[in-house]
C-alpha positions in Angstrom: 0.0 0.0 0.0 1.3 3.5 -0.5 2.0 5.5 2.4 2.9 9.2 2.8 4.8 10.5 5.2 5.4 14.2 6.2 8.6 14.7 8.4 10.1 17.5 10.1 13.3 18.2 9.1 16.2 20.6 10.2 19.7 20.4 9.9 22.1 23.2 11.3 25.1 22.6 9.4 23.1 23.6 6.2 22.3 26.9 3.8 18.5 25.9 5.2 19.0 25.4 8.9 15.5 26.7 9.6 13.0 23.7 10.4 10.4 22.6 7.5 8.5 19.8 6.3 9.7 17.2 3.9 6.7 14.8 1.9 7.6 11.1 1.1 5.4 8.6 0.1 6.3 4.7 -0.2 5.3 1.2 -0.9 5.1 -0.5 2.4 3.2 -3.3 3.5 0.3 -3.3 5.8 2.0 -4.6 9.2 4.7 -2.3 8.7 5.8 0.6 11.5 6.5 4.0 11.1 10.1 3.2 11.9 10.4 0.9 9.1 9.4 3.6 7.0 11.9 6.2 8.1 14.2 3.7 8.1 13.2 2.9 4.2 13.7 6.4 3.6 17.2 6.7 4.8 18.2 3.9 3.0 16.5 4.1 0.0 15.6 7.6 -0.5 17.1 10.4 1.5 20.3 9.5 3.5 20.6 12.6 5.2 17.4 12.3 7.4 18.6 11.7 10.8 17.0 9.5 13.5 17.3 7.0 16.5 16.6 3.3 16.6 17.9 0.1 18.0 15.9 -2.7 19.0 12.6 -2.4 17.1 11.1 -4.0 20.0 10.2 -1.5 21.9 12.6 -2.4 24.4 15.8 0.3 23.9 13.1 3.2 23.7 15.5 5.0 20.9 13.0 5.8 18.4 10.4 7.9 20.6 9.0 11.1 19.0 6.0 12.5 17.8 3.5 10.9 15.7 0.6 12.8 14.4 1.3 15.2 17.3 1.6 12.7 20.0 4.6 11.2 21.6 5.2 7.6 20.5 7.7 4.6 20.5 7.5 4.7 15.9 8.7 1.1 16.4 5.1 -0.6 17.9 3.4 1.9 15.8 2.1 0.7 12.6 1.5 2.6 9.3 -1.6 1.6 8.8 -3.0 2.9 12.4 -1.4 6.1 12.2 -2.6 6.7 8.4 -5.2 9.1 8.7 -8.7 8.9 7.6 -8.8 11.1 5.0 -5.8 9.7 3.3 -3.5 12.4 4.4 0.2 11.9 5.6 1.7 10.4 9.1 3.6 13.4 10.5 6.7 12.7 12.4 8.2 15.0 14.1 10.9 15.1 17.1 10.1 14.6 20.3 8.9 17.7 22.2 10.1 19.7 25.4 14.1 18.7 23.9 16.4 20.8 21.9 16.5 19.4 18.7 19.9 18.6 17.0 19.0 17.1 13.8 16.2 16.0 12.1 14.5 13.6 14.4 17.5 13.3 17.3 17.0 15.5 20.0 19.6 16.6 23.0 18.5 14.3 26.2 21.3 16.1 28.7 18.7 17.8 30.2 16.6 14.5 30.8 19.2 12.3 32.2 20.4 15.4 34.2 16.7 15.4 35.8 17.0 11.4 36.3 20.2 12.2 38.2 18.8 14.8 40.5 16.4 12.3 42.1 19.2 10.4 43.2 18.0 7.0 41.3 19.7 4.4 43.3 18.8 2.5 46.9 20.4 4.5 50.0 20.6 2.2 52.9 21.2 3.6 56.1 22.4 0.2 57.7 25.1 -2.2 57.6 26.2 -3.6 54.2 24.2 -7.0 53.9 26.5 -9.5 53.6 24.1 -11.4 51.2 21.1 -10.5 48.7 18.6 -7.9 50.4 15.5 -10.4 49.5 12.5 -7.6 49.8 9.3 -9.5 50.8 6.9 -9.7 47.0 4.1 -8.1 48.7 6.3 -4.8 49.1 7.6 -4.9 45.5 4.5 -5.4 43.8 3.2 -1.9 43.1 6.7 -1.7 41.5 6.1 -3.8 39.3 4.9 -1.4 36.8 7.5 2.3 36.9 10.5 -0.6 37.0 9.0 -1.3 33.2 10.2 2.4 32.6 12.1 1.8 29.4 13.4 6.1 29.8 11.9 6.5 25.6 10.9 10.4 26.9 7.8 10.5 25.3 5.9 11.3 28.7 8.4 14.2 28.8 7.9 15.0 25.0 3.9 15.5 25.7 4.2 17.2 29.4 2.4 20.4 28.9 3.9 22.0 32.1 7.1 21.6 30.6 6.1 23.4 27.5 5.9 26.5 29.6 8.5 25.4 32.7 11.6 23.7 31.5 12.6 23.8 35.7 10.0 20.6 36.2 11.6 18.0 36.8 8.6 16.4 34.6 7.3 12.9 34.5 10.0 10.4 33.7 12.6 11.7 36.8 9.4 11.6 39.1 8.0 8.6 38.2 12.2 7.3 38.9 12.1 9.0 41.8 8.5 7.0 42.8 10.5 4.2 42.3 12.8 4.4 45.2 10.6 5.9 47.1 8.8 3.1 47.2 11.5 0.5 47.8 11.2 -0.8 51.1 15.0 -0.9 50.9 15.7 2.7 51.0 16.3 4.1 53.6 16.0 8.1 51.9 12.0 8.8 52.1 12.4 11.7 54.1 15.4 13.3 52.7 13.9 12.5 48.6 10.3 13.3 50.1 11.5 16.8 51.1 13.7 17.7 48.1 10.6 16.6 45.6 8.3 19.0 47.8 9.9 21.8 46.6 9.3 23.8 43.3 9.7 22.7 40.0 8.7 19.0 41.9 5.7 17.0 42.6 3.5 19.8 43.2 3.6 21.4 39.4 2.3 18.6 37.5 -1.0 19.6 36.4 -2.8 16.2 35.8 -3.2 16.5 32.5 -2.7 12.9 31.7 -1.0 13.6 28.4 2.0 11.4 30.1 -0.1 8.3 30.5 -1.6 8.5 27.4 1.8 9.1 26.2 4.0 6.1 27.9 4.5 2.9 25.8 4.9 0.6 28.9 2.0 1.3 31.1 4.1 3.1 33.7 1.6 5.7 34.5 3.8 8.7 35.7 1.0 10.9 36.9 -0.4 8.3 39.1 3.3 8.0 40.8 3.3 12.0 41.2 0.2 11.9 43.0 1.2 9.2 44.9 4.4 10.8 46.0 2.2 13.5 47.0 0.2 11.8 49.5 3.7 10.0 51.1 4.8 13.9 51.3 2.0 14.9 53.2 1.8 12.1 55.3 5.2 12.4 56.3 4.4 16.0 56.9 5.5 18.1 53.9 2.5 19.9 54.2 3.4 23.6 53.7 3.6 24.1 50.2 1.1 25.4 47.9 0.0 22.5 46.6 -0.3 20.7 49.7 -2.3 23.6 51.3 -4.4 23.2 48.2 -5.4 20.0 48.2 -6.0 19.7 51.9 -8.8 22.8 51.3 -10.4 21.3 48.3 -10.7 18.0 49.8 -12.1 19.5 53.4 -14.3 22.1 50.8 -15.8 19.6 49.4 -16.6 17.5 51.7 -17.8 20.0 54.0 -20.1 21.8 51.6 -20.3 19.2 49.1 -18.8 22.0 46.4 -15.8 23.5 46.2 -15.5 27.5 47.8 -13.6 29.3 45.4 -13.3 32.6 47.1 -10.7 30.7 49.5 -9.1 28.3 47.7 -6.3 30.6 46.6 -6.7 32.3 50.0 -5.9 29.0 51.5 -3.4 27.9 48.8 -0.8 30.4 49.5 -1.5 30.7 53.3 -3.7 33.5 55.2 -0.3 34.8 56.8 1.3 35.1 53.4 0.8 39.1 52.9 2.5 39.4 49.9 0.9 36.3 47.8 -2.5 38.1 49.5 -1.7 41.6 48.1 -1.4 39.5 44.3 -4.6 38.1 44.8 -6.5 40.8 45.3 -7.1 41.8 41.3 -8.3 37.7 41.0 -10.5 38.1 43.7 -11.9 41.4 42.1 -12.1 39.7 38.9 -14.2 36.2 40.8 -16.2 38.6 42.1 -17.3 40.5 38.6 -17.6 36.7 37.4 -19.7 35.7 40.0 -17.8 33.4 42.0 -17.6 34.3 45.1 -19.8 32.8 47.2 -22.7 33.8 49.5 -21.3 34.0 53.0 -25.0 32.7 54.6 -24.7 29.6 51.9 
């Protein structure tokens, strides 16, 4: 079947380093991938067109990047699911939230530098064991699932808050950072508990899912944020923002049975807080033309 394919291209070192689209179209059969076509293309068509790939397994995550606007593994994506309806082009494109360097390849410093920062490795307070340090199943479980992490980036490539705050430490470091966490061997809760609490951590992710829509394996990322969350407050991190925030809504709500959006800011950044109070007055002008503040007899 013929398939077309519309890539984003860019190349520095050339007299057009600005980025564009380039059209292909090819012969391909129906259970081939996306990658097997880019792949076709640099062989047979256009060497220049630079990419990443290894295993075609979906193992190495190499080849994520963006696939019709959406971050995916192009080697467990086939052509003939990504074709749209109306007969127009697969667009590829690199993966997002990463400096590109050529074509397809973008620069990952900053992602493995964000890995690095949540220390990924067990910290045991105790003795050396002398022998294995057998954890009991039943604690390794709920593990099971961010140790399938296979670091593609294409959570990171779809995280909207890093679109607008390249500081997040953003999905893949947290969800690595869940891991240990969550390792009955480590000894570091506290001290990883306190450094995620801070900004640019656990509390900026705004739950917009695109990461678990996003994630090849099944890891779900947001759902280890949140969880990290609820460990942070319950081992007392509770004086952020976020924190403050969520304890409101949840007491809000189940006080009132809605949620009181005069004080949830108020709350949010702290009564005492005269400064973040002073910012908030033009919202709370502006709640107040929009109708939102609510009836103190309610």
């Amino acid at each position: 079947m013929q398939v077309k394919f519309k890539i984003r291209r860019f190349d520095p070192d050339t007299d057009r380093p600005a980025s564009h689209f380039e059209d292909y179209e090819l012969e391909m059969a129906e259970a081939s991938t996306v990658l097997d076509g880019l792949i076709q293309i640099r062989e047979d068509v256009d060497g220049t067109l630079a990419l990443r790939c290894s295993c075609r397994s979906a193992i190495c995550g190499s080849c994520a990047m963006r696939i019709n606007g959406k971050g995916r593994l192009a080697c467990n994506t086939k052509v003939i699911d990504a074709m749209p309806k109306d007969g127009g082009p697969i667009v590829v494109e690199p993966a997002g939230n990463m400096k590109v360097i050529k074509d397809l390849v973008t620069d990952f410093a900053p992602f493995w530098d964000k890995v690095r920062a949540v220390q990924p490795w067990l910290q045991n307070s105790g003795p050396e064991p002398e022998a294995e340090y057998v954890a009991p199943n039943e604690d390794m479980l709920h593990l099971a699932g961010v140790m399938s992490c296979i670091m593609c980036g294409a959570c990171v490539s779809d995280c909207t808050v890093l679109e607008v705050d390249s500081s997040f430490l953003g999905p893949a470091a947290l969800a690595k950072a869940y891991r240990f966490v969550g390792d009955p061997r480590d000894d570091a809760d506290n001290d990883r508990l306190s450094a995620l609490n801070e900004a640019s951590g656990i509390w900026d992710c705004t739950r917009c899912m695109q990461c678990v829509e996003a994630c090849p394996k099944g890891v779900d990322p947001m759902g280890r944020i949140m969880s990290l969350r609820d460990k942070a407050m319950q081992a007392g991190f509770t004086n952020t923002n976020g924190a403050r925030h969520a304890t409101f809504f949840t007491k809000s709500v189940g006080h009132k049975g809605w949620i009181d959006e005069f004080q949830l800011p108020i709350r949010s950044k702290g009564v005492t807080n005269v400064k973040e109070m002073l910012k908030l007055i033009p919202v709370g002008i502006r709640a107040a033309k929009a109708g939102k503040v609510p009836n103190p007899i309610h």
